[in-house]
N, C-alpha and C positions, 0 to 999 in steps of 0.2 A: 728141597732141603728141610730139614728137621727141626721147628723152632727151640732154639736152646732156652731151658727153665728158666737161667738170669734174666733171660731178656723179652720175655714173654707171660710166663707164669703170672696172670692176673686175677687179682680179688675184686669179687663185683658181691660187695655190701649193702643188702635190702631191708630197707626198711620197712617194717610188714613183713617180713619172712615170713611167717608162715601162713599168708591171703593168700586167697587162689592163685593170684595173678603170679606171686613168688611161685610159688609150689610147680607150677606149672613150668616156669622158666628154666628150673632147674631138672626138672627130669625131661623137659625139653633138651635142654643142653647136654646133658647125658646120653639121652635117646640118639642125636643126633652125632656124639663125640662114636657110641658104640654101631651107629650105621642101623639101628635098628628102627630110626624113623627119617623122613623126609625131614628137609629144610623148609618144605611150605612155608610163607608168610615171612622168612628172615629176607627183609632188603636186599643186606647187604654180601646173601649168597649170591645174587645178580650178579653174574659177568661183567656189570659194570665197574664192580666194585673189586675185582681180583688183582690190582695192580695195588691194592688200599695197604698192604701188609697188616693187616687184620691177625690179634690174633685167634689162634682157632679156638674152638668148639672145647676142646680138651685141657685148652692152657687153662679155663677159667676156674677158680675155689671161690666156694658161694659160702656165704655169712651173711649176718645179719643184726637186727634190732628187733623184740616183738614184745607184745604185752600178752599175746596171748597164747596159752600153752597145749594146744591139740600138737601134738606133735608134728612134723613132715610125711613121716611114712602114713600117721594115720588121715592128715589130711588128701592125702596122693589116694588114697582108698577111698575117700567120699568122692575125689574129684573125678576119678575114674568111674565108680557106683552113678556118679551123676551122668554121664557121658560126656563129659568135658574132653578126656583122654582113653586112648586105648585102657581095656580093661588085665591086661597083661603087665601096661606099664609100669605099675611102682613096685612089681615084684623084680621085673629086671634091673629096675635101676636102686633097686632097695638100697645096697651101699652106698652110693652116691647120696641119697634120701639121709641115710642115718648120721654119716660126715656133717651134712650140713647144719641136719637140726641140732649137732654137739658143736658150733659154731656159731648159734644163736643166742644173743644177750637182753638181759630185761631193756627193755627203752623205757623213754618219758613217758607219763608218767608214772611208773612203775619205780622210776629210781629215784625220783625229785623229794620225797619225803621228807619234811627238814630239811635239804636243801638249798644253797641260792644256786642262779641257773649258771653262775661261774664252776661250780662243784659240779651240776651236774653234767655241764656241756666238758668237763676232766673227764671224769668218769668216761663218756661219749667217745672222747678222744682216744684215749687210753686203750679202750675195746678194739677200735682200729689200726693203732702202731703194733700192739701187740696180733692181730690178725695177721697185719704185714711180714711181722719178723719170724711169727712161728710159724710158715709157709711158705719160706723166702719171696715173696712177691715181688717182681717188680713195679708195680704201681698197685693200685686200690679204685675203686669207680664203684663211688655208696650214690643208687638210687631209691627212691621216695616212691613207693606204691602203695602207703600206708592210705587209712581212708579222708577224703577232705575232712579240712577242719576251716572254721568259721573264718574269714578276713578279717581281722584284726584293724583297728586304729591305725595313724599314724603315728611315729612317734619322733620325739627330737634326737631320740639315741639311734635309730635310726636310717639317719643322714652321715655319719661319721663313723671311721673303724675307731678310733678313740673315745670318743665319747659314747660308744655300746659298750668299749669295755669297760673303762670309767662303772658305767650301767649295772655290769654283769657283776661287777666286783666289788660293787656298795652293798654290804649285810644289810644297810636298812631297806634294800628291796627281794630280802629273802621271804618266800610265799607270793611275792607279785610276778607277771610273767613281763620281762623288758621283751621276749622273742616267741611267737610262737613254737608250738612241736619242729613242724619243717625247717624255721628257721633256722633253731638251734642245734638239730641235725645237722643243716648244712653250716654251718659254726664252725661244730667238731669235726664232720668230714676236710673242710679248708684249714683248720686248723693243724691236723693229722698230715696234712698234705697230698688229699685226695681229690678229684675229681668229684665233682655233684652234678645229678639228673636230678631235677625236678615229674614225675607222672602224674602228678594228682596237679588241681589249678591250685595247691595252697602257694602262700607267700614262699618259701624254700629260700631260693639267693635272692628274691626280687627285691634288695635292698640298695642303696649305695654303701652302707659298710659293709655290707658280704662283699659286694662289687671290686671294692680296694680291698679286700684280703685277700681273693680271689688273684688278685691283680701280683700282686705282693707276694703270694704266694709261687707265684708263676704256673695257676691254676686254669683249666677250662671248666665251664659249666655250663647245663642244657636244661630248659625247660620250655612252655610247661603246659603241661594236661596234655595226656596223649591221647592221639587221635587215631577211636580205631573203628568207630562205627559211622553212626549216621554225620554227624560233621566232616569225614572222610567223602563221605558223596556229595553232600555240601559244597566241598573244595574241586571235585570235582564237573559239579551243574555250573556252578558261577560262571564260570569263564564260559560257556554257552550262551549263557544269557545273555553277556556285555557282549562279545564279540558276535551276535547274532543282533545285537541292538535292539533286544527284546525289554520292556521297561519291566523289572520284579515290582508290582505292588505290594503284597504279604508275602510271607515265610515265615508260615508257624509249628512248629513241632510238637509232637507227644512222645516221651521216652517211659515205658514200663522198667523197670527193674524189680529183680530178686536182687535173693544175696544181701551178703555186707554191705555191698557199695548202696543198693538200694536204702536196706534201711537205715544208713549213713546220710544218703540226701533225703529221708523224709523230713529231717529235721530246716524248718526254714531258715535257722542261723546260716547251716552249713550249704543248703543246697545255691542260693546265690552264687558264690566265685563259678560254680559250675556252668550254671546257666546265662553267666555272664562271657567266661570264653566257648562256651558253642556259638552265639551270637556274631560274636566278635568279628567271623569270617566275613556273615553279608554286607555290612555297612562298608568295609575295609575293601572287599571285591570288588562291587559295584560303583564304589564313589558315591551313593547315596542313600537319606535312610530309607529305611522302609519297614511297614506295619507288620506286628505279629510279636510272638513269643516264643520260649520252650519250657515247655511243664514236665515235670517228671513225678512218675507217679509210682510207691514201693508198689510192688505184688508180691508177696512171702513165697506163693505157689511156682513160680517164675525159675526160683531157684539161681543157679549161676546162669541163666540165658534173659537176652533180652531183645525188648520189642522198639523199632521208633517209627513212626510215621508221621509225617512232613508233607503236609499242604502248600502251595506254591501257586499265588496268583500272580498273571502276571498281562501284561498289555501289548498288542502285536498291532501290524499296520491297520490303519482307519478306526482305531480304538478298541479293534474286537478284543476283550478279555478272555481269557483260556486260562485254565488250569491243567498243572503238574502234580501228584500222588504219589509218593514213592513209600515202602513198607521194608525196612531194614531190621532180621532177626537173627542175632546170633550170638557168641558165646564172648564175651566180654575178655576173659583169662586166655581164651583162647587165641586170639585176635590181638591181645597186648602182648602176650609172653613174648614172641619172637620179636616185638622191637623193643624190648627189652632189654634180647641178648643184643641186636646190634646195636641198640646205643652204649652197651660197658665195653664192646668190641672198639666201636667208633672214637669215644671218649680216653681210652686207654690210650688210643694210637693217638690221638691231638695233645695228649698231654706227653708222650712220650717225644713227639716232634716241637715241643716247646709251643704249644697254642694255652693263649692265660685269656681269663677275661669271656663273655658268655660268645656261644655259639649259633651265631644268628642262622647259620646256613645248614642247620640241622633243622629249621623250621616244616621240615613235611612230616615229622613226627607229633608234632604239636598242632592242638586246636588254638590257642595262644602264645606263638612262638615271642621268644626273646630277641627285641632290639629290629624287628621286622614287620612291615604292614604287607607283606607278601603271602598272600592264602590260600593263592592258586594251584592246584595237584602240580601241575606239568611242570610248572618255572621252580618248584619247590625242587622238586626231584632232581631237575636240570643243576641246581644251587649243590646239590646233597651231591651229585655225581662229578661235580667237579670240585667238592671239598673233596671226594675221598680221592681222586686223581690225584691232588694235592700233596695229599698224605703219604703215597708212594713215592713221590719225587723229593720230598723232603728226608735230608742224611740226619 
């Protein structure tokens, strides 16, 4: 049967449009609507998930938020030159390309200027109602693939939806930030009446007043930091180890990166939240801690592809110590796009089925999932196939 536009037609609003990882999603999604590429890497084209009433490939209209102005079509042509993507592809999907990049609006801090962050988190909002109505959408699903930014303080405003607004609407804190970027993104996203992904480890909802708007809103949300490389194999060694009763002494990692994202975490403000949910998996898996790190190091020449290798001592019967070595290389954009698409696919349908409040069982998407100490591939997946089961049987 034919999904009808009222009830289907979905806006998935990115922030970062136009980063690889956007770029790539969308002439993914095209690629895929026109048959001219595989599903490769989308979850939730799994058989498991065909009862999910997902909608398709074709319902979705992309927009977004960006500061920065390379256009779509001409970054679909570096991404392809780079061999991220077929070298054909942004010629096929050129129209789909040009739509979206006439969809994209200045974000923070491009529009904050003079500013308090009440005005600008309007503005925010505003880009998105208005997305909504000149597309007829039935819902909207703005995710976060912009690049980390530093973790912020605590704050007292905070803890409460009142007392942030209180916050946002005092002029004598016009030029101070009560919210980071993500937060105040997902602000206007919940404010709008959208659905929020978290992809990057910023703060995004991880708030208690996102929490109750969200709530209040009768909103779902998902984060955060997705997981598409070396922490993905992470999640899946873990559970060998415990259930082989093998003791991990260390686990420490090396991450090369190009790119944005690279030299995004050279900066040591910002590289922290990062290297703190890759971590997060071992101590949570195993039930105890254990020695080592993860360093991440820019390489300009790297480009969009990247390197990690992960050392792995570990203790077996009569004490003997042995080591693990594993070397994980690949395309970052490449690897994130498609759960990208299924989580605007996913998230559309939880909010259409009335699901508010974060989405803990979407956790095999995240290196630091929401509201869960579950960080095992298999139990993840098993959680993830039987929310979208879920979502079928829900009128």
């Amino acid at each position: 049967m034919t999904n009808t536009p009222t009830t289907y037609r979905t806006g998935v609003w990115l922030v970062g449009a136009r980063g690889s990882v956007a770029t790539t999603a969308i002439m993914g999604a095209a690629g895929v609507r026109d048959r001219i590429t595989p599903t490769t890497g989308c979850v939730t084209e799994s058989p498991d998930f065909a009862a999910a009433t997902l909608p398709a490939f074709g319902d979705l209209v992309f927009g977004g938020h960006d500061i920065a102005e390379t256009s779509l079509p001409k970054r679909a042509e570096q991404l392809a030159h780079a061999g991220v993507v077929p070298r054909q592809l942004p010629d096929l999907v050129h129209t789909d390309l040009t739509a979206a990049d006439a969809e994209i609006r200045p974000g923070t801090p491009a529009i904050e200027a003079d500013r308090s962050q009440r005005e600008t988190a309007a503005i925010l909002t505003e880009d998105l109602r208005s997305f909504r109505e000149r597309h007829d959408l039935a819902r909207v699903v703005v995710i976060n693939v912009s690049s980390t930014e530093p973790r912020p303080e605590p704050r007292d405003e905070h803890a409460e939806l009142a007392a942030l607004e209180r916050a946002l609407d005092n002029t004598t804190l016009r030029g101070q930030s009560v919210l980071p970027p993500s937060s105040l993104y997902a602000y206007a996203a919940l404010q709008a009446g959208c659905s929020y992904v978290d992809f990057t480890p910023s703060l995004g909802a991880r708030l208690p007043a996102l929490d109750e708007l969200a709530r209040k809103q009768r909103l779902p949300y998902a984060g955060s930091d997705g997981k598409t490389g070396e922490t993905l194999v992470k999640s899946a060694l873990l559970p060998m180890f415990a259930s082989r009763r093998l003791d991990v002494l260390a686990w420490s990692g090396t991450n090369l990166l190009g790119g944005g994202d690279g030299e995004n975490l050279a900066d040591p403000t910002t590289v922290t939240s990062k290297t703190t949910s890759k971590q997060r998996a071992i101590g949570e898996s195993l039930g105890y801690p254990v020695d080592g790190n993860v360093h991440i190091d820019y390489v300009p020449e790297l480009g969009e592809w990247k390197t990690a290798w992960d050392h792995i001592l570990f203790e077996g019967f009569l004490g003997a110590r042995m080591s693990l070595q594993f070397t994980w290389q690949g395309c970052d954009s490449s690897l994130a796009a498609p759960l990208i698409l299924d989580l605007a696919r996913l998230l559309a349908r939880a909010h259409e089925t009335g699901h508010a409040g974060p989405l803990e069982k979407l956790a095999f998407f995240f290196k630091d999932p929401l509201g869960v100490d579950e960080h095992r591939l298999i139990p993840q997946y098993e959680m993830l196939r039987d929310f979208a089961g879920s979502l079928g049987r829900t009128q």
